[in-house]
C-alpha positions, -999 to +999 in steps of 0.1 A: -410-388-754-447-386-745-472-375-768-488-342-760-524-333-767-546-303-755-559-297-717-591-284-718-608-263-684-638-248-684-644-223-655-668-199-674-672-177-642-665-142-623-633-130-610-635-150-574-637-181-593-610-177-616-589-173-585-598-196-565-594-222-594-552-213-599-542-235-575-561-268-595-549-249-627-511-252-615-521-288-608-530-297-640-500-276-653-475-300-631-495-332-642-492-323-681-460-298-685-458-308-721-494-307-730-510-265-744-539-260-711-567-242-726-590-223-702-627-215-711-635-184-690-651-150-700-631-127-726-628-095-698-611-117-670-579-119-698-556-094-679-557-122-647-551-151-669-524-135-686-509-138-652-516-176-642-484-195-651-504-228-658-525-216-686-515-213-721-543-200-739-576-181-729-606-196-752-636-171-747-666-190-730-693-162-710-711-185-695-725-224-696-739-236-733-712-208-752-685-230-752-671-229-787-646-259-794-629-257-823-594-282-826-591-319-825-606-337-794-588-327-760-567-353-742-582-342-716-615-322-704-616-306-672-649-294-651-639-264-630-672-250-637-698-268-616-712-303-606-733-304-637-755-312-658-750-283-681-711-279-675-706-316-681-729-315-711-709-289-726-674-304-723-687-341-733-694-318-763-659-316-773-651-357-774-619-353-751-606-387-747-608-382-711-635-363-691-628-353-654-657-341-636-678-350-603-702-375-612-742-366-619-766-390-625-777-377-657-740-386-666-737-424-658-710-424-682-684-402-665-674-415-630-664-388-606-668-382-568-692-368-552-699-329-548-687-322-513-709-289-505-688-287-474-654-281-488-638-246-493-643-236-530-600-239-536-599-274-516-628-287-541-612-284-573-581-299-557-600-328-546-614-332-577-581-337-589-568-363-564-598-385-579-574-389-613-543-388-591-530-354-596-519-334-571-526-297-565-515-278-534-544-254-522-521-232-510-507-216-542-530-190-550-501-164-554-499-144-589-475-118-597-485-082-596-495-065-629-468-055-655-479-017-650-475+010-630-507+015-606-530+048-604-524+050-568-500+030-540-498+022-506-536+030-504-564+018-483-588+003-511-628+004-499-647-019-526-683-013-512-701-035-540-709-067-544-725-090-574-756-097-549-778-076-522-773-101-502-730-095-496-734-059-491-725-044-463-742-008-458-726+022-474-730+044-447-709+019-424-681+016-453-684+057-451-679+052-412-646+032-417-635+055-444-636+087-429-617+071-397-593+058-420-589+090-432-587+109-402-555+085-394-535+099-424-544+073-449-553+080-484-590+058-492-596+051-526-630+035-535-632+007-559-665-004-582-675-016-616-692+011-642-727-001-623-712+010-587-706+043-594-732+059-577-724+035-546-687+044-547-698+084-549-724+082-522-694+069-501-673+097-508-697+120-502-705+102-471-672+096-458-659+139-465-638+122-495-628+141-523-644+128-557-605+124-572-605+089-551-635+073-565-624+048-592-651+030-596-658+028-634-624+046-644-604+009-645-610-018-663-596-050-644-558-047-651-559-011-636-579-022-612-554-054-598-527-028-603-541-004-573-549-034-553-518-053-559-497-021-545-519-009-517-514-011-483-547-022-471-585-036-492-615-036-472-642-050-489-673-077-485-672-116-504-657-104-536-634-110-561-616-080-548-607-099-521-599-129-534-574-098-556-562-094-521-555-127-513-536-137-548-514-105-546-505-108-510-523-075-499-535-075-466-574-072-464-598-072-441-632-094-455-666-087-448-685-122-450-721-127-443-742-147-458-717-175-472-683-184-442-651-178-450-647-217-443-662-218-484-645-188-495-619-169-481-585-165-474-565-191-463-572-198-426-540-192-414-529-161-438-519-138-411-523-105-433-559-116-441-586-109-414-624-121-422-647-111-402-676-132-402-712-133-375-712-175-380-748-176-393-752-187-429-779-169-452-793-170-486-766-155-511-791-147-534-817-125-510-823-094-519-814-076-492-781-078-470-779-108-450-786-101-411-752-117-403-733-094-424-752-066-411-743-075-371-707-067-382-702-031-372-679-005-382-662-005-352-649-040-355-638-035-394-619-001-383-602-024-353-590-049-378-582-024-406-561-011-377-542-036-365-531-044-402-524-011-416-507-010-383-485-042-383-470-028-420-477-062-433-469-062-468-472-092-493-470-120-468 
């Protein structure tokens, strides 16, 4: 019988991340059934880990230089995180007998391949992966719904924020879509953190909504994958909402502007997945929405909310 040991991740990011990193998770998973896969990723995204079949055990880590290691050396340390140099300082921290990361040249000592700043964020970590010979199929991002009843179903979810200026699409046009939705007989509930609150009641107001559907701040996350796991419909910008979406199989309609959909969104040929996008790349971090994202108009998101709520498509 082989000898186990520890697999060790770090992917100390948001929700988006997380996500888009199951699929080289499950890798990893298949490559060392035996061995206990250890994830270091922030304490509030536990309720979506709890839910990835390849992980064992959540370890704590907010961000880059908090990662607190404290068993034996890891058979092996894994850099989800980033190309480096803090992410692969941290893990060479830990003294895993083997360290798989992209190379960096303050790192001579740990071959890798290149970043590729072409590749879709879910094909990256998989190609990472192929570098040590394991494989990881980029297309199993699928996670079981939440083990709890959700605050609303088969609603349209409107998630109107977005961690920068720069992926926000205009309130008043997410009010536009909203009350159209409405007006068709759907029931719009608006998403948001504790911070979006004011966004997510401006759009009700906006939109002729009652204040009973704005959410935003009443969930924490597993509430909050609950309603989007059982609606019929998310409409939101380049979040990790979407990338909800996506993992649970709910169709969504994804506002991208000013990073493609070719980096991060669905799967190119999810047919319950439409992402809109103007084909001009931006700064994500401007402080103001990106001019691509803003050329999208309410008209086209309503068409493709449409045609989705219309098709029925459930969970494809």
């Amino acid at each position: 019988m082989a000898l186990t040991g520890t697999i060790l991740v770090l992917r100390a990011l948001g929700l988006g991340d997380l996500l888009t990193g199951v699929p080289a998770l499950r890798g990893l998973r298949a490559a060392y059934p035996d061995d206990h896969l250890v994830l270091a990723a922030p304490e509030p995204l536990r309720p979506l880990v709890e839910l990835i079949d390849a992980v064992d055990e959540l370890l704590p880590t907010p961000g880059l230089g908090s990662l607190r290691w404290r068993g034996g050396a890891p058979r092996v340390a894994v850099n989800l995180h980033g190309r480096g140099p803090q992410s692969i300082r941290d893990l060479a921290a830990v003294g895993a007998q083997t360290l798989l990361t992209h190379r960096h040249p303050d790192f001579p000592e740990f071959p890798g391949p290149r970043w590729p700043d072409e590749l879709h964020e879910v094909r990256r970590w998989c190609r990472l992966l192929a570098y040590a010979h394991i494989a990881a199929d980029p297309r199993a991002l699928a996670l079981p719904a939440p083990n709890m009843a959700a605050a609303e179903s088969n609603v349209v979810v409107i998630h109107p924020g977005a961690a920068s200026a720069a992926r926000r699409w205009p309130t008043a046009h997410f009010a536009t879509v909203a009350r159209a939705l409405g007006a068709q007989g759907h029931r719009v509930v608006i998403t948001g953190s504790a911070d979006e609150v004011p966004l997510a009641t401006a759009l009700a107001r906006d939109a002729g909504l009652s204040p009973s559907v704005v959410y935003a701040g009443r969930t924490d996350l597993a509430e909050l994958a609950a309603i989007v796991a059982d609606a019929a419909l998310v409409v939101c910008g380049d979040t990790g909402v979407g990338h909800l979406a996506t993992a649970f199989g709910t169709p969504s309609v994804l506002l991208f502007g000013p990073t493609p959909p070719q980096a991060w969104g669905p799967p190119a040929d999810a047919g319950n997945h439409i992402a809109l996008w103007a084909g001009a790349a931006g700064d994500p971090h401007a402080d103001r929405p990106d001019p691509g994202l803003l050329s999208i108009t309410p008209e086209q998101v309503l068409s493709a909310a449409t045609e989705l709520v219309g098709q029925g498509v459930r969970h494809g």
